[in-house]
C-alpha positions in Angstrom: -178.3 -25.5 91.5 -179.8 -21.7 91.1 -176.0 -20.8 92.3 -174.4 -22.6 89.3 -176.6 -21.9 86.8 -176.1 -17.9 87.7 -172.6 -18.4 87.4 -173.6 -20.1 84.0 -175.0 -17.2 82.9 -172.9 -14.8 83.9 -170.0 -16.7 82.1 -171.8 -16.8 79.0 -172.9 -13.1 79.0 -169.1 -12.6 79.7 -168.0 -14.9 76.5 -171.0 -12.8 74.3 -169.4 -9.7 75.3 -165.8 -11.0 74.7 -167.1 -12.0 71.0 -169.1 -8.9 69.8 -166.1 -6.8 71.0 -163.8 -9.0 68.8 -166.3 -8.7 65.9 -166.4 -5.0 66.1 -162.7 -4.6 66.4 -162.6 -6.3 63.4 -165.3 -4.8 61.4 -163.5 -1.3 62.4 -160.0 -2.6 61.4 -161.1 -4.1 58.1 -162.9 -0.3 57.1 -159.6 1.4 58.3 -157.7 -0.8 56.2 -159.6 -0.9 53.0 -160.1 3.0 53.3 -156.6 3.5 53.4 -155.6 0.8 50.4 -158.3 2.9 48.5 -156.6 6.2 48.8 -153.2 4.4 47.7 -154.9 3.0 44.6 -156.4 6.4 43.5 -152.6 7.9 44.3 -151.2 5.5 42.1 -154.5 5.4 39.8 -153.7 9.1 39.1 -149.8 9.1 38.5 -150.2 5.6 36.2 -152.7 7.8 34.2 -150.1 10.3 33.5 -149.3 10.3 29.8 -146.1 12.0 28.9 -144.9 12.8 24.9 -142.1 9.7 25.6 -145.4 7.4 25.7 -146.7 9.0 22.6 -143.6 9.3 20.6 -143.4 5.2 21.5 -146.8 4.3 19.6 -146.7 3.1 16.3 -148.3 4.6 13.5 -148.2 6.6 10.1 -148.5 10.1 10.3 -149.0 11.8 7.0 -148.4 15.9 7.2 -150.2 18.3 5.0 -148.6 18.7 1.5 -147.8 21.8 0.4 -150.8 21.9 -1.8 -153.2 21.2 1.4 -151.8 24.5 3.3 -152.5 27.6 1.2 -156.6 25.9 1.6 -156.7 25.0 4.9 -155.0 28.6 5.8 -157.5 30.4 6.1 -159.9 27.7 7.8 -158.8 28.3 11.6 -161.4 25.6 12.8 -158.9 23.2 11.0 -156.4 25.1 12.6 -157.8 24.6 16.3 -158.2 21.4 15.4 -154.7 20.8 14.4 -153.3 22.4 17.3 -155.1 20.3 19.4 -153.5 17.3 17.8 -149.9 18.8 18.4 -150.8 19.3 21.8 -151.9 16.0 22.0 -148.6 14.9 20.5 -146.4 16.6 22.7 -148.8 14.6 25.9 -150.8 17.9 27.0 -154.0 16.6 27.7 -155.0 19.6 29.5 -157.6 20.4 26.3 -159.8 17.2 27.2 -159.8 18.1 30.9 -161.6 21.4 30.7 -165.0 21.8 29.4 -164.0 19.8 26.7 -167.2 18.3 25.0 -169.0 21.6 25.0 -165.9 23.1 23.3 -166.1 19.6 20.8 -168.8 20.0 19.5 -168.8 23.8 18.6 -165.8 23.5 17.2 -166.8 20.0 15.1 -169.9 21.9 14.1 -168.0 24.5 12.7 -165.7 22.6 11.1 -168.3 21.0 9.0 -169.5 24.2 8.4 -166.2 26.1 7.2 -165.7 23.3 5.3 -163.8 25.0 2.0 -166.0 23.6 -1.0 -163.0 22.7 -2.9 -162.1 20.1 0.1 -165.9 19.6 0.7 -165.7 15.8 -0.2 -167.9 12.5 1.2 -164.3 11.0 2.0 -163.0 14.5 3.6 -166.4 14.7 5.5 -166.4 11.2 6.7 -163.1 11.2 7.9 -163.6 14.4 9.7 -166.8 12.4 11.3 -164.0 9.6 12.3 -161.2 12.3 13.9 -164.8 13.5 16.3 -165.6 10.0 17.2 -161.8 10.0 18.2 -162.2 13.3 19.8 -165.2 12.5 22.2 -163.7 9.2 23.2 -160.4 10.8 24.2 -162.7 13.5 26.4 -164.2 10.8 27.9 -161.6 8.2 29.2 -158.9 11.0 29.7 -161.5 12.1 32.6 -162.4 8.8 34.1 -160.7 7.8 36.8 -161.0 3.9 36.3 -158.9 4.2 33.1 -155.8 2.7 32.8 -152.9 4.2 31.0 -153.0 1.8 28.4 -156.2 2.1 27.6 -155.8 5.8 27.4 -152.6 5.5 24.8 -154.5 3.7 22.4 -157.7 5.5 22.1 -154.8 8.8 21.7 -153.3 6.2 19.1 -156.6 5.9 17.6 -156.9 9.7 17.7 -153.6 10.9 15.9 -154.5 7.7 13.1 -157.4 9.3 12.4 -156.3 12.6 11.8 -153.2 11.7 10.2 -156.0 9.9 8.3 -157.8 12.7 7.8 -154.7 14.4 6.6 -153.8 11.9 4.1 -157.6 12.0 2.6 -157.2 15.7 1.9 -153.9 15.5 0.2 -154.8 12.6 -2.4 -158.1 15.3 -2.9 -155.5 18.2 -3.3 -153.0 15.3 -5.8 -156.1 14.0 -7.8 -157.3 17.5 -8.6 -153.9 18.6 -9.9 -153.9 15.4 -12.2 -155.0 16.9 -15.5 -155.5 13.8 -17.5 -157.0 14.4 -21.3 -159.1 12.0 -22.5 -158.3 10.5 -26.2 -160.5 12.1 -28.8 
């Protein structure tokens, strides 16, 4: 009886053995695997984020330009002019502005803006849509540099960018059109 139940045991220390071996084989080959499907997924997480000025030039919306009117004002106001070059930049699917050290940039250059403001533009509408184009502008800086963010969430918060400024664009030539107006009252 002692003899059989030591071959018993040895059998079943054996069979333990057998089974944490098989457990750790697995646990290793399950990490190996999911390590390497992670890499893949940032790979292709990174080139599916890559917006190009084909994906821009495909979203639909109105973009006003500056009339005539607008640019001899706006000239001379180069925080407009950063601002609008941005944009363009923007446009053409350079998102290399949003990557740097883009909200410290932001907000000097939104400060300033406000600041600059020429006082014949110096509207509630002008200011609030300037307020709208920053929102834009902050939200662009921050899912442009997120990794989790898919591509189509990235194209229309850009969408939502370029509306307000062409927006923004608009609001300052009805200012420039409604000034110009010189309506005389009836006596």
């Amino acid at each position: 009886m002692p003899y059989i139940c030591a071959i018993g045991f040895k059998i079943f220390r054996m069979t333990v053995k057998f089974l944490v071996t098989c457990v750790l084989l697995m646990c290793l080959s399950c990490k190996k695997t999911s390590q390497t499907s992670l890499e893949n997924g940032d790979d292709k997480t990174k080139k599916s984020q890559v917006i190009t000025e084909k994906d821009i030039s495909k979203l639909n919306y109105l973009d006003f330009a500056i009339d005539d009117r607008v640019e001899p004002i706006i000239e001379s106001w180069q925080e407009f002019n950063q601002l609008e070059a941005i944009i363009e930049n923007t446009k053409r699917g350079d998102l290399s502005y949003f990557k740097t050290d883009a909200k410290k940039n932001l907000r000097t250059l939104l400060s300033d803006i406000k600041e600059t403001i020429p006082d014949t533009i110096n509207t509630p509408a002008i200011l609030a849509r300037i307020k709208v184009v920053e929102t834009k502008l902050y939200k662009t800086e921050s899912l442009s540099n997120l990794s989790t963010t898919k591509k189509d969430e990235l194209l229309e918060t850009l969408k939502e960018l370029l509306v307000s400024f062409s927006n923004l664009s608009f609001q300052l030539n009805k200012k420039m059109e409604n000034d110009s107006q010189n309506i005389q009252k009836p006596i």
